[in-house]
C-alpha positions in Angstrom: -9.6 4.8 2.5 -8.7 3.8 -1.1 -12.1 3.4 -2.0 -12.7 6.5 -4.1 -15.5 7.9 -7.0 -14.7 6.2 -10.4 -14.0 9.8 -11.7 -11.0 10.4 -9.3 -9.7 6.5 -9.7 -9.9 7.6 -13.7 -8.0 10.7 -12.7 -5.0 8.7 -10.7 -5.6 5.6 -12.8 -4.0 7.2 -15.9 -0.5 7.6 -14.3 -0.5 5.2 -11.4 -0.7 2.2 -14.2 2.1 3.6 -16.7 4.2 4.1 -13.5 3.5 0.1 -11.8 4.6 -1.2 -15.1 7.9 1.1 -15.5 9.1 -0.7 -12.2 11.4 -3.8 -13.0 11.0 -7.1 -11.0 14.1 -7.6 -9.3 14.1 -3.8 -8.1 10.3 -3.0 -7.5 10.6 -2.7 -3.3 13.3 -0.2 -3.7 11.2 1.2 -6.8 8.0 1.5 -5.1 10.2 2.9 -2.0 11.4 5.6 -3.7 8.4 6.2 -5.7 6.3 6.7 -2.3 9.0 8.6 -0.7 9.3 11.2 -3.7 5.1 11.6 -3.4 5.4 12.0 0.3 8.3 14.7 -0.1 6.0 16.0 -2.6 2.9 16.5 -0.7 4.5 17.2 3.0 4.1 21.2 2.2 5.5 23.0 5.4 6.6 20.1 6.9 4.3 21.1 9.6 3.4 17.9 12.0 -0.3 18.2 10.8 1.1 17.7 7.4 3.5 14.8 8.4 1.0 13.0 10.5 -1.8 13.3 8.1 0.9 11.4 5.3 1.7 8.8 8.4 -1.4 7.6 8.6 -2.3 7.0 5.5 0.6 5.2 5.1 -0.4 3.0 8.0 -4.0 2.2 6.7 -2.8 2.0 3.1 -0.1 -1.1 4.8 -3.3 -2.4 6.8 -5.9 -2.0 3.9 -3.5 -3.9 1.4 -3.1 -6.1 4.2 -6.5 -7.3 5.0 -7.6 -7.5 1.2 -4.2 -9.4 0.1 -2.0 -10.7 2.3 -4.6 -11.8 5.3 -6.1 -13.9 2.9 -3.1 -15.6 1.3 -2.0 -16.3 5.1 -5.3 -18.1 5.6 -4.9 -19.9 2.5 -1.3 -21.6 3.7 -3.1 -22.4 7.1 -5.7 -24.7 5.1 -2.6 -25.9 3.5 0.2 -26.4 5.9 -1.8 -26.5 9.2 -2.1 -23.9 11.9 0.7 -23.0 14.2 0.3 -24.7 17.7 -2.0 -22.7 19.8 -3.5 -20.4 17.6 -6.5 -22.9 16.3 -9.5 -21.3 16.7 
């Protein structure tokens, strides 16, 4: 869950920001990529399948948080806009 205490946002804040804006436009997927790759190889310690699985899914609700908060609702937007694809009106 990405909703943590304002002290430990402060904490990450301070290098997450300085890092987002280091990342050029026409190569920020491969950027970001490699950017979570090297904190996953980072933090994967044994390599033990605890560890690995543990990184996995926050992954997975990271992609589904960012997801429902950004992406969901710019898809809803372009329905109002364009019209809903043939049987999925509600």
């Amino acid at each position: 869950m990405p909703y943590l205490p304002k002290k430990d946002r402060e904490r990450l804040d301070q290098f997450i920001d300085p890092l987002a804006s280091a990342m050029t436009q026409e190569g920020r997927a491969g950027e970001l990529n490699y950017t979570i790759n090297r904190l996953l190889l980072a933090m994967t310690g044994e390599g033990r399948y605890k560890d690995l699985n543990e990184l996995i899914g926050a992954l997975e609700a990271a992609k589904l948080e960012f997801y429902r908060r950004k992406a969901g609702p710019y898809e809803d937007k372009k329905i109002e806009e364009s019209g809903d694809l043939e049987g999925f009106s509600a």
